[in-house]
C-alpha positions in Angstrom: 25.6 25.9 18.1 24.6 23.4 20.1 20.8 23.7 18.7 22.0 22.5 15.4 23.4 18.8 16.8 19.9 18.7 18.3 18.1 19.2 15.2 20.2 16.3 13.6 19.9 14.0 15.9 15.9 14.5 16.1 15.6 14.0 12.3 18.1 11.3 12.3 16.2 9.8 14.9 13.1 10.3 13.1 14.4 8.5 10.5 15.4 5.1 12.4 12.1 5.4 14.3 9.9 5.2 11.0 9.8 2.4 8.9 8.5 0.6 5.7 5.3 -1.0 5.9 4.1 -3.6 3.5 1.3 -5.8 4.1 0.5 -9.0 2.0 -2.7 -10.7 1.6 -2.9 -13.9 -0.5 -5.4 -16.5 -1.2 -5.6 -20.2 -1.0 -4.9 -20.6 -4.7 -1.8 -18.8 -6.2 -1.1 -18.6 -9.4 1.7 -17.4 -11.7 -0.1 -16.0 -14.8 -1.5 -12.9 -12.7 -2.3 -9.6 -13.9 -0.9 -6.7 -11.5 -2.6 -3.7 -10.8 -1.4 -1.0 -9.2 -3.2 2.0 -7.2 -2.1 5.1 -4.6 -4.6 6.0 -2.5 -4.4 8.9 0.2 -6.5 8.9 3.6 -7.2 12.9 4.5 -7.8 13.9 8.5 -7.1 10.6 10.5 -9.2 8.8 8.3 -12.2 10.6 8.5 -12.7 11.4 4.7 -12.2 8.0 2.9 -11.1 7.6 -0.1 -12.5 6.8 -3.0 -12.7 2.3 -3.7 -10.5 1.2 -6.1 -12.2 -1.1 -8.7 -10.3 -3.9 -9.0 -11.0 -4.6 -12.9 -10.4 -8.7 -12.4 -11.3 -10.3 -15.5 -12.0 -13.6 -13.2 -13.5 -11.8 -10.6 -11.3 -13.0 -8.2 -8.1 -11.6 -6.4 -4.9 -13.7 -5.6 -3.1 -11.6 -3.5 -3.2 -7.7 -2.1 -0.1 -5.7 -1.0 -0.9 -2.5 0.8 2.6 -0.5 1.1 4.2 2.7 2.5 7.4 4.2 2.0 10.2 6.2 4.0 8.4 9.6 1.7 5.0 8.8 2.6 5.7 8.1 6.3 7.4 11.6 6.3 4.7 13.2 4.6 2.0 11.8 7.5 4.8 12.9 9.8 5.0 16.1 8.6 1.2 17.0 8.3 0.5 15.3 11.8 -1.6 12.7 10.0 -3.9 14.8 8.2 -2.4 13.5 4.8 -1.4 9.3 5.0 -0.8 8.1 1.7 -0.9 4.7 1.0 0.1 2.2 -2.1 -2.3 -0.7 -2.7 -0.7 -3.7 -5.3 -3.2 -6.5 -5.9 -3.2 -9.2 -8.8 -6.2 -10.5 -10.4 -6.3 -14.3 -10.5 -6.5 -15.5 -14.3 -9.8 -17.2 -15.9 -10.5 -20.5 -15.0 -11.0 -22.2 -18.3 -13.7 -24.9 -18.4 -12.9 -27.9 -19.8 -15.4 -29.9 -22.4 -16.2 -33.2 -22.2 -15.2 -35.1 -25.7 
């Protein structure tokens, strides 16, 4: 019996140990007519085989802000496999054309 209780309170502290992550990039110029894109990525063995690069598919070729997140799942899941599997969520927007003005 008393192996049970122990088994509870590892996973519950486990649980209040681990976090969400979320880290947010942005640039100078913000804008509110963005274009968000969305990607999951997962890192295998500690990093040593990367993944592959997300294209970021700006029509501006510029980025406004970047958002790399993890969850309570995927911090269980790099938990769980020791790090050999860390799967990450990657949010960016795409800033929108700049529109050149004519001279009348």
């Amino acid at each position: 019996m008393a192996r049970l209780p122990s088994a509870y309170l590892w996973l519950l502290s486990l649980l209040f140990i681990t976090g969400c992550a979320n880290t947010r990039l942005v640039s100078l110029h913000s804008s509110d007519n963005i274009q968000h894109h969305t990607a999951t990525r997962v890192n295998y063995l500690w990093g040593l085989v990367q993944p592959k690069d997300i294209p970021a598919q700006c029509e501006s070729q510029s980025i406004c802000q970047v958002v790399t997140q993890t969850n309570l799942g995927y911090i269980l899941l790099s938990a769980a496999t020791l790090g050999i599997v860390v799967p990450q969520k990657v949010v960016w927007d795409c800033c929108p054309p700049v529109e050149k003005e004519e001279k009348l």
